[in-house]
N, C-alpha and C positions, 0 to 999 in steps of 0.2 A: 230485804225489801228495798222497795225502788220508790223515788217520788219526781214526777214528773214534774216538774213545774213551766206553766204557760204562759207567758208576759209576749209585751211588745214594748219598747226603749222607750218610747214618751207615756206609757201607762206609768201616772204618781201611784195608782191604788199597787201597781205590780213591784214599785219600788219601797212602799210604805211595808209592804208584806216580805222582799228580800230583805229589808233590816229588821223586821220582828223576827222573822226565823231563825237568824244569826245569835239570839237571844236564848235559842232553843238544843238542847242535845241531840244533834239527828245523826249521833255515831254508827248507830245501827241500819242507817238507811244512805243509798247512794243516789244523792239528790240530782239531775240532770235536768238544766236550764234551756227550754224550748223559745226560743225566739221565732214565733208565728211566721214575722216579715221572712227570715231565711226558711224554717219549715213546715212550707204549709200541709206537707202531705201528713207528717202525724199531725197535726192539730187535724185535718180533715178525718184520720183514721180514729182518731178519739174522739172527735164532734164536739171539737172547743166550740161552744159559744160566746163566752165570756172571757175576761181576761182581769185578774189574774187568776188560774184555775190549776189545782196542785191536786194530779191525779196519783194515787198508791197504789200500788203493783205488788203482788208479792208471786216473782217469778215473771209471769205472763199475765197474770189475770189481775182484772180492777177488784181493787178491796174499798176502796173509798176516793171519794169526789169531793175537795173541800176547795172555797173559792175567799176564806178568810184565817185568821191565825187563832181566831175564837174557836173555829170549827178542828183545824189543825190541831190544837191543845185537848182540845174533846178527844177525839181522834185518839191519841198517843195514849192520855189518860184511860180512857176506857179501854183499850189494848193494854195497858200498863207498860208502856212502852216507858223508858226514865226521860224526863224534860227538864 
């Protein structure tokens, strides 16, 4: 599984949420850091509105849309993913 993650360099909320993550086991997942400013054509292709916004993939397809580390934990946990 894959997790997209959406930020822009001066979003605090996007940086508040790469240090809680860091907190978290995401062995099982290959996280890839979207920087809006250089591309904007996937944020256009997933229809970032928001930022920070940590989309899941498993394969090609979206499993889940989480935009905080509350929802992120949710997430894993009810997947039983380990955290």
């Amino acid at each position: 599984m894959k997790i997209l993650k959406f930020s822009l360099p001066n979003c605090v909320p996007c940086k508040v949420l790469s240090k809680q993550m860091e907190d978290l086991d995401l062995s099982n997942f290959e996280v890839q850091e979207v920087n809006l400013f250089n591309d904007t054509v996937l944020g256009f292709e997933y229809k970032i509105k928001n930022v920070p916004t940590l989309v899941i993939l498993d394969g090609e397809k979206e499993v889940e849309r989480v935009k905080n580390i509350t929802q992120l934990k949710e997430f894993l946990n009810y997947n039983k993913w380990k955290i």
